[in-house]
N, C-alpha and C positions, 0 to 999 in steps of 0.2 A: 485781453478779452477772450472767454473763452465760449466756446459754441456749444449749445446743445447739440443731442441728437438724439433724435425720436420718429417713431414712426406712422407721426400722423400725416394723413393723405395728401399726394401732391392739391397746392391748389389754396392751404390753408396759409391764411397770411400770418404777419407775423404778428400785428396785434392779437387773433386769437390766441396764436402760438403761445406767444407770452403770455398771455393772462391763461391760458391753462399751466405752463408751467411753474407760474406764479401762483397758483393755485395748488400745483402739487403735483400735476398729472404730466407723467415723465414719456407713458407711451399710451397707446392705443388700449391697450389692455388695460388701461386704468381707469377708462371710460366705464367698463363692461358695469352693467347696475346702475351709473350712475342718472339720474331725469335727467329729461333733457333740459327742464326748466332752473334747473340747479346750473345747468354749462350755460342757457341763456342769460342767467343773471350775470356772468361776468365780464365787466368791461370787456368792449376787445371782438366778443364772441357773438357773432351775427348770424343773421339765415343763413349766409352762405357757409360760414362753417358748420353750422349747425348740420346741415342736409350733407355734407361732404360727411360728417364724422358717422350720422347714421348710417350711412350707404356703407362706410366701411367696417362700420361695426356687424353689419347684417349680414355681409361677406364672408368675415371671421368665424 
């Protein structure tokens, strides 16, 4: 089994996790442009990730 590794925000679980990387999005930078309503459609991916990923997107 082998691990990802990505640098989204502590805090994000791993069903987000997975369904972004199931999705395709390997890091943080991969977000950049993307709606937010496009990351809340997929399984997995909640308010809570949702507002984590913002915050560290705005950061960036």
């Amino acid at each position: 089994m082998s691990e990802s590794i990505d640098d989204f925000p502590p805090g994000i679980g791993n069903p987000a996790r997975n369904a972004l990387h199931n999705a395709g999005y390997r890091r943080l930078a991969d977000l950049v442009g993307v709606p937010t309503s496009d990351l809340a459609a997929l399984h997995g991916v909640g308010p809570k990730a949702l507002r984590l990923l913002t915050e560290a997107l705005s950061t960036d």
